[in-house]
N, C-alpha and C positions, 0 to 999 in steps of 0.2 A: 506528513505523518511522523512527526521528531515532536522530540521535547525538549524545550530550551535548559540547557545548563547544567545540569541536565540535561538535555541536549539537540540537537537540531532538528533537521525536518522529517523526512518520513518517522512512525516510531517503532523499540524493542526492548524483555528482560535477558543469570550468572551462571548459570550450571548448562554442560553441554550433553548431559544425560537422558534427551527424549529419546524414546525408542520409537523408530521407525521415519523415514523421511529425512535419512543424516545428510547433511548435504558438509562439502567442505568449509572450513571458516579459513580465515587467514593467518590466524593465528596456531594453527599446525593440530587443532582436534577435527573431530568429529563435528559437523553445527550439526544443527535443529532443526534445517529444512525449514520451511514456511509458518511453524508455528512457534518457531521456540521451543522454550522444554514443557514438554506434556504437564510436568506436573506443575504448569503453571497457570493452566486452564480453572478455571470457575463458573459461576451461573453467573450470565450479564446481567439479571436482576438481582444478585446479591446485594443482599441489604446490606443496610449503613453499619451497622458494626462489625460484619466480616468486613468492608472494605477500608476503615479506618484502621483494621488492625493489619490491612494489608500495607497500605500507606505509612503506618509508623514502622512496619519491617524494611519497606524499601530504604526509609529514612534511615537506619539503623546500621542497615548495608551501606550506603552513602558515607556515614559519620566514620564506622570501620574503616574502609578506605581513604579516607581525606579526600582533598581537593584531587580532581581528574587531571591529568597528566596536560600540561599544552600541546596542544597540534596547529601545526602551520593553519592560516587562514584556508589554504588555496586547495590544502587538505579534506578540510573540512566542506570544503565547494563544492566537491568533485563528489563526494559521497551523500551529502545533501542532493546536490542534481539528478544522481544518479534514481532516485527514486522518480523522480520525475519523466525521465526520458524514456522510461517503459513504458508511457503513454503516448509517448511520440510517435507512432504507426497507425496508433488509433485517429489521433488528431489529423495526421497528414493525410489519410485516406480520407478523409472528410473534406480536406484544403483544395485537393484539384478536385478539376471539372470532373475529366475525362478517366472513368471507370478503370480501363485496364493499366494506365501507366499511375496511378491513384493505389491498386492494391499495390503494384508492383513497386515502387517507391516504400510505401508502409514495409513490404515482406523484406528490401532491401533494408532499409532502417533498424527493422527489428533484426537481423541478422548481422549488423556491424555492432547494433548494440550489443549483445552476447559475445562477438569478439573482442571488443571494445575493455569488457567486464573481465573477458577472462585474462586479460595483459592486465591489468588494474589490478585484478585480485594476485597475481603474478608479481607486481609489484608491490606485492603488501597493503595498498591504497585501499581496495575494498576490500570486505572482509565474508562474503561469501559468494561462491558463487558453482554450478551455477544456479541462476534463480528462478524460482517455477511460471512466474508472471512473462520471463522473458521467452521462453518454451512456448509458451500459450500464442502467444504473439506470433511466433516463427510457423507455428503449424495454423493458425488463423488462416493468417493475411497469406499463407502460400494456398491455401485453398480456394480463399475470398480471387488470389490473381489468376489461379488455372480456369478457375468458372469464368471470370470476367474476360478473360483472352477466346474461350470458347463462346461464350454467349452475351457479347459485350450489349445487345440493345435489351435481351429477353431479363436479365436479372439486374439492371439498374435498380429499381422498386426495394427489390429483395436484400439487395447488398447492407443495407445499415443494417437490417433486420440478422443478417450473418455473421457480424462484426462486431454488434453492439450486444447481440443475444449471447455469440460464443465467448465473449469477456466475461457478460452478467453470470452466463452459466460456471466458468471457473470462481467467479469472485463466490458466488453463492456454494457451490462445493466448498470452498475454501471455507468457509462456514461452517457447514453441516460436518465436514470434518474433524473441527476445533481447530485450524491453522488458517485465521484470517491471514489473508495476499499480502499484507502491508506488513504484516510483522517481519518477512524478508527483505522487506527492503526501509525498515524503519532500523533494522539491524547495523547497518552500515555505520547508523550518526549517534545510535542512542547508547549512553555508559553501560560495559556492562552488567552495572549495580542489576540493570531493569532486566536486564534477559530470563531471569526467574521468579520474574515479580507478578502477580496475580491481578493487581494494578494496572498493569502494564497490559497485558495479555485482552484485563477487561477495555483497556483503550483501544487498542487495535481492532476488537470487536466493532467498537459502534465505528469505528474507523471504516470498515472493510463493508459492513451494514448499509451505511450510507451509499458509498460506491456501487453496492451491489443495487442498491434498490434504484439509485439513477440509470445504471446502465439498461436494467430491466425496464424502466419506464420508457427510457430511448428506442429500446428494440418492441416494445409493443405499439408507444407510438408510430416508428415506423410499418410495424406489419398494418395497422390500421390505414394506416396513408395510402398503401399500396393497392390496398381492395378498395377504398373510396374510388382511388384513380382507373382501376380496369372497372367497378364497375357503373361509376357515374359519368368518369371522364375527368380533365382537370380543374382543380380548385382551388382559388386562389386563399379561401379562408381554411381548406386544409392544412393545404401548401403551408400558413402562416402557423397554424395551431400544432398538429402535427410532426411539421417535419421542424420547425425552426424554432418557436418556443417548448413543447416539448423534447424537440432534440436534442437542447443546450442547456436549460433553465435547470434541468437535475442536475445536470455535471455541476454549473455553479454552483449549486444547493449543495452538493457535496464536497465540494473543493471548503466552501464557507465552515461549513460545520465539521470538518476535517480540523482546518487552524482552529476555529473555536474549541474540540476536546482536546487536544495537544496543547494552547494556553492554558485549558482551567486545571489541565494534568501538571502543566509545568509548573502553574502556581502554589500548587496544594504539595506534592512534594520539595520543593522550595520549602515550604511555612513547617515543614513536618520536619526536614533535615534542620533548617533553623532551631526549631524547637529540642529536638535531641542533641543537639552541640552544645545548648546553654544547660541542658539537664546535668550532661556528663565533666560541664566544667562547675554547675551547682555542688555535683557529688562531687568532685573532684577537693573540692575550694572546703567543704565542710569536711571532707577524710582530713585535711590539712588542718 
């Protein structure tokens, strides 16, 4: 969810003036919580000339500032990765066999990760925290493990359906709200040219879109899996369609087309800041 060179992986837009949802930044204001700054929302079918006029503003911002500051590689890693490993509960719940020590590793995960964040951000390294995907996770997977410790044979069926619906459900809030999930943690890696960029805000949309709609297919296919299973019995071309191709095939689908809008983002303000550097040395070159 980053943009290259703009800047790396997860992605975010300058101004720290949303109202409502301020979460701490690292650099000693108020953030923007999960969506950035409000006024940087728009309609995700905006047509083509509000968003090119959005693209040469970014660009604009970019050129104002010059080249972005260097940051150590190892810098850059950590806050890159970091978007990633709020996934990491979801994943590991899914890794073991065995249900209760399964959530219970997840609910441990997501809880180092949130410490993890807040020494980080403590350190300057990250730049907000804390983050609302990581919250989501803590109160998830400690629910997903007190059921599992309680009824570890009766809710196996059920359990992705828990896990995979109560992600889909924040990510789709996060939606309806105007604060797509990834703009938190697209914050970490992206300049803050983007923090106020309408551009930006519209990437993070199909960004968070994507994810939502995988995770939603995951927790329907599994509630389907689970009534085939009590009420036919088991199936092995469920079992394959259901729980295994539907329950992975989205996440990839959204992983792909996650890197695919963060290239074509990266590329198009690349060509747009290109463009306005030659402009202002055009003007520059003919004032002289």
């Amino acid at each position: 969810m980053g943009a290259k060179g703009v800047s790396n992986e997860p992605a975010i837009p300058l101004s720290h003036a949303a109202p409502g949802g301020a979460v701490k930044d690292a650099d000693g204001g108020r953030g923007t919580g999960s969506s950035g700054a409000a006024g940087a929302r728009c309609c995700p079918w905006a047509g083509r000339t509000e968003m090119d006029a959005a693209y040469r503003e970014l660009a604009e911002a970019m050129a104002d500032n010059g080249p972005p500051e260097r940051e150590a590689w190892w810098l850059k890693a950590l806050r890159k990765a970091g978007g990633y490993v709020s996934f990491g509960p979801m994943i590991l719940a899914g890794a073991l066999d065995d249900l209760r020590y399964a959530t219970l590793a997840a609910v441990c995960l997501a809880v180092a990760n949130f410490a993890a964040s807040l020494l980080l951000y403590r350190l300057r390294v990250y730049r907000i925290w804390p983050k609302t995907f990581d919250l989501v996770n803590i109160a998830i997977y400690a629910i997903a493990t007190a059921i599992a410790w309680a009824q570890p044979a009766g809710v196996r069926l059920w359990m992705p359906v828990l896990t995979s619906g109560g992600t889909a459900g924040y990510f789709v809030g996060s939606l309806l709200g105007g604060r797509p999930f990834s703009l938190e943690l697209a914050k970490e890696s992206a300049p803050k040219e983007f923090w106020d960029s309408v551009a930006f805000w519209r990437l993070n949309f199909w960004i968070s879109l994507w994810w939502a709609a995988a995770l939603s297919i995951a927790a329907v296919s599994a509630l389907v899996f689970g009534v085939i299973y009590n009420v036919a019995g088991p199936s092995k071309v469920a079992y394959l369609v259901l729980d295994v191709v539907l329950g992975i095939a989205p996440l990839v689908v959204a992983l792909v087309a996650q890197h695919a809008h963060v290239h074509a983002f990266s590329r198009r303000v690349r060509r747009e800041a290109e463009a306005a550097v030659a402009a202002r040395r055009g003007a520059g070159a003919a004032a002289a």
